[in-house]
C-alpha positions as CSV (number, residue, x, y, z in Angstrom):
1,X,-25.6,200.8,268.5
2,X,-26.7,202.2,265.1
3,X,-29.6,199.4,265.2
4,X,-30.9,201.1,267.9
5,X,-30.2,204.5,267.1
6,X,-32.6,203.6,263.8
7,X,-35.5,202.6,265.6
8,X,-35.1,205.5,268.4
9,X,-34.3,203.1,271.5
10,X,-33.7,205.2,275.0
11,X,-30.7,203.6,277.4
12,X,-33.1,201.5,279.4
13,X,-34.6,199.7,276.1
14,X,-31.1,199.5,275.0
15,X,-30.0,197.3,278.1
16,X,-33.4,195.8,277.7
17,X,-33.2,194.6,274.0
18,X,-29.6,193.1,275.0
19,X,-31.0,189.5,275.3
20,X,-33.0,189.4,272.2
21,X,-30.4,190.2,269.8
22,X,-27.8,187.6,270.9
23,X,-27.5,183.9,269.9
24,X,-25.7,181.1,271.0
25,X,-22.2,181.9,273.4
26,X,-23.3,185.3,273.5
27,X,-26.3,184.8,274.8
28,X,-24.6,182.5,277.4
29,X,-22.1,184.7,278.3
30,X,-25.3,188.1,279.0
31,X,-26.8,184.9,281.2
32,X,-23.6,184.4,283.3
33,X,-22.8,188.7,283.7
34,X,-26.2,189.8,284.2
35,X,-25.8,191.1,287.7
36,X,-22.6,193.3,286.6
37,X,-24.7,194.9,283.3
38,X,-26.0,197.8,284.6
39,X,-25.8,200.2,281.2
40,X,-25.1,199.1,277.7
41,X,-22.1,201.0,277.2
42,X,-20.8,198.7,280.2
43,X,-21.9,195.6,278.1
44,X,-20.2,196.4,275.3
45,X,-16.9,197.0,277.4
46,X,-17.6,193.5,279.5
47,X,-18.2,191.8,275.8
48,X,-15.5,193.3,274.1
49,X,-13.1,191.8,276.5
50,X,-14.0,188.7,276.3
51,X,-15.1,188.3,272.7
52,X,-12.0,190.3,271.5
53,X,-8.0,190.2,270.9
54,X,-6.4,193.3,272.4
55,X,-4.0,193.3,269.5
56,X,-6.6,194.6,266.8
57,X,-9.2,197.2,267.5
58,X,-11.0,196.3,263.7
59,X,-12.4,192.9,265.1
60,X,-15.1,194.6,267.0
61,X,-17.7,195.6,264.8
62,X,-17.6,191.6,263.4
63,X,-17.9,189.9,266.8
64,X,-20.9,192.9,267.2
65,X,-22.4,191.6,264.1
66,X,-21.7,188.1,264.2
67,X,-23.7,187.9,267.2
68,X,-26.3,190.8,266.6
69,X,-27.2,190.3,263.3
70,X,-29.3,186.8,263.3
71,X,-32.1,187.9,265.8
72,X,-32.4,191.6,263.8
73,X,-33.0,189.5,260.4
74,X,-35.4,187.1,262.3
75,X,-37.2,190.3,263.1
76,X,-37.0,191.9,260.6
77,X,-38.5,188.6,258.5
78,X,-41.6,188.3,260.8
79,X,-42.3,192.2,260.0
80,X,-41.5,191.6,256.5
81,X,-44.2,188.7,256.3
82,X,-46.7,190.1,257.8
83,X,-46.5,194.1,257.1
84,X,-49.3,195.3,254.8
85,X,-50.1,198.7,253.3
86,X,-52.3,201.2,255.8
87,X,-55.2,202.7,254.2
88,X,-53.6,206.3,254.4
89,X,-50.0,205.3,253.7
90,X,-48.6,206.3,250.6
91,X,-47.6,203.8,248.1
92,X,-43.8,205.3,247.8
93,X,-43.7,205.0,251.9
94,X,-45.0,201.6,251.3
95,X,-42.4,201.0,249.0
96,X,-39.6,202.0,250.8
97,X,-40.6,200.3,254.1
98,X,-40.3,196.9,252.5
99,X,-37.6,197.5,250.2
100,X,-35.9,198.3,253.8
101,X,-36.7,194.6,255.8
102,X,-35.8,192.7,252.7
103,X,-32.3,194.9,253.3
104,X,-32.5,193.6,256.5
105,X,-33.2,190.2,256.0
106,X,-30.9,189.1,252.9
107,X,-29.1,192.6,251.4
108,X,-28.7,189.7,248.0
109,X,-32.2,189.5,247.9
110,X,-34.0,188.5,244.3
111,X,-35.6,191.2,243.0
112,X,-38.3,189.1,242.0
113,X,-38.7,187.9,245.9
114,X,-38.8,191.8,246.8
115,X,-41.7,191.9,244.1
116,X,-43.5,189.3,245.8
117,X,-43.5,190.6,249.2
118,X,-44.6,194.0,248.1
119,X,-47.3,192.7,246.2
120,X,-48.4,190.6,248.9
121,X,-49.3,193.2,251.2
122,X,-50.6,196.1,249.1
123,X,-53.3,197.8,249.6
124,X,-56.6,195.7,248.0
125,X,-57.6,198.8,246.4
126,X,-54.5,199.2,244.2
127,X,-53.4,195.3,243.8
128,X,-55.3,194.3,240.8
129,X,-54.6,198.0,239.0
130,X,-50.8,196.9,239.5
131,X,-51.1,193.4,238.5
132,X,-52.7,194.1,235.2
133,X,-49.5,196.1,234.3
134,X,-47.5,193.1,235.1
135,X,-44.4,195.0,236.8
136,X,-41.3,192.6,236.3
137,X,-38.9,194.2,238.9
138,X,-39.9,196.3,242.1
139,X,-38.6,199.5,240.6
140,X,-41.3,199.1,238.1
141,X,-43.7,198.0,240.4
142,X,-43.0,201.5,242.6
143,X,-43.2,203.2,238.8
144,X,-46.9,201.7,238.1
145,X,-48.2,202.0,241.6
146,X,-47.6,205.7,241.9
147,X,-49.2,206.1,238.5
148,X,-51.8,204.3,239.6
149,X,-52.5,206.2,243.5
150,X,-52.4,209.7,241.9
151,X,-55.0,208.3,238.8
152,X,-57.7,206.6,241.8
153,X,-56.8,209.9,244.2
154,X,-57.5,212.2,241.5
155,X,-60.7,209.9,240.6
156,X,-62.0,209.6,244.5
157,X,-61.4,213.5,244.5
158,X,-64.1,214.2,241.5
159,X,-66.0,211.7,242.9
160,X,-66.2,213.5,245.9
161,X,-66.7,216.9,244.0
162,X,-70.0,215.5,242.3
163,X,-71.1,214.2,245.5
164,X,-70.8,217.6,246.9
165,X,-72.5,218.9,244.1
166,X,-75.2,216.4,244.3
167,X,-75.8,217.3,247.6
168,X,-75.5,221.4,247.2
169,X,-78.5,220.9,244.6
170,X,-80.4,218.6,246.6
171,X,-80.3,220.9,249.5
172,X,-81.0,223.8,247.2
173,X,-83.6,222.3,245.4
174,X,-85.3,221.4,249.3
175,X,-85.1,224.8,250.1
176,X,-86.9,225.8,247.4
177,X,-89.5,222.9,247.6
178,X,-90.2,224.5,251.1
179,X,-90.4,228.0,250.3
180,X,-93.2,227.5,247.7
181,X,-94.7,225.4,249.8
182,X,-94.6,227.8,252.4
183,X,-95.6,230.8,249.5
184,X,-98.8,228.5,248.6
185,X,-100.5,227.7,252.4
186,X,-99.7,231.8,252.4
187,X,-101.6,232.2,249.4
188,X,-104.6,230.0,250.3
189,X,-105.2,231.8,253.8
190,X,-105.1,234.9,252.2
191,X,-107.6,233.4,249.6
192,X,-109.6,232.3,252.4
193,X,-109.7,235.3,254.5
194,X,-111.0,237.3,251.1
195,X,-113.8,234.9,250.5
196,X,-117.0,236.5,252.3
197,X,-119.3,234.3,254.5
């Protein structure tokens, strides 16, 4: 239930996602009651009688996990291998992101697998800045890589300031270009009108 709470699942998804997140007699036994699911709430109920002992109420949430827990780490192991940093997104929301599926996957993770997958997919832009400081754990890596963003977004800013500015005085300079242009094919007809014939 808090699974899908987390990624904002609406009842219908809920009943929907049922199949995908059980393994093995689980999965056999959604195959054999499909016609009676109608809601997940009812699923639960239908599962929990068959799954657990009426004398203790605290082997629920295992049974839940036990049988939910293997496809959400599958899934959460394709994301982690393939997510990459967006050209807008943050390197903090980057960050937390992965630090979040390898939670998902193995919450004993290395830190220095954790380092890996977040350097695999940075952003190109910031990877070799990051490398060169050699970050050992992933806290450090989220220490250097914010450094890093603010220095290139305070660099691409000026850059952007003397772009403007370059193109403020070449628009001025035009203007002014046209306007003695204009000043001297004035002058010249008004030379030419004075000349007698």
């Amino acid at each position: 239930m808090n699974q899908f709470k987390q990624y904002g699942l609406r009842r219908l998804e809920q009943v929907q996602a049922i199949p995908f997140l059980l393994i093995n007699d689980a999965y056999l036994y959604y195959v054999e009651h499909i016609d009676l699911i109608t809601s997940f709430e009812l699923f639960i109920k239908l599962f929990l009688q068959q799954y657990s002992s009426t004398s203790s109420k605290n082997k629920i949430i295992p049974v839940i996990k036990a049988f939910g827990s293997t496809k959400v780490q599958e899934l959460a192991f394709e994301q982690l291998k393939w997510y990459k940093q967006t050209v807008n997104q943050p390197v903090t929301q980057y960050y937390d992101k992965i630090i979040e599926l390898c939670k998902k996957v193995d919450a004993a993770m290395l830190d220095s697998l954790k380092l890996k997958y977040i350097m695999a997919g940075i952003r190109e832009s910031l990877k070799l800045h990051v490398a060169l400081q050699d970050p050992k754990t992933s806290d450090a890596f989220s220490s250097f890589a914010r450094k890093i963003e603010d220095t290139l977004s305070f660099t691409t800013a000026d850059n952007e300031m003397q772009q403007n500015e370059i193109n403020i005085n070449a628009t001025t300079t035009q203007k002014s270009l046209e306007q003695t242009t204009i000043s001297q094919k004035s002058q010249k007809k008004s030379i030419r009108q004075n000349i007698p014939s």
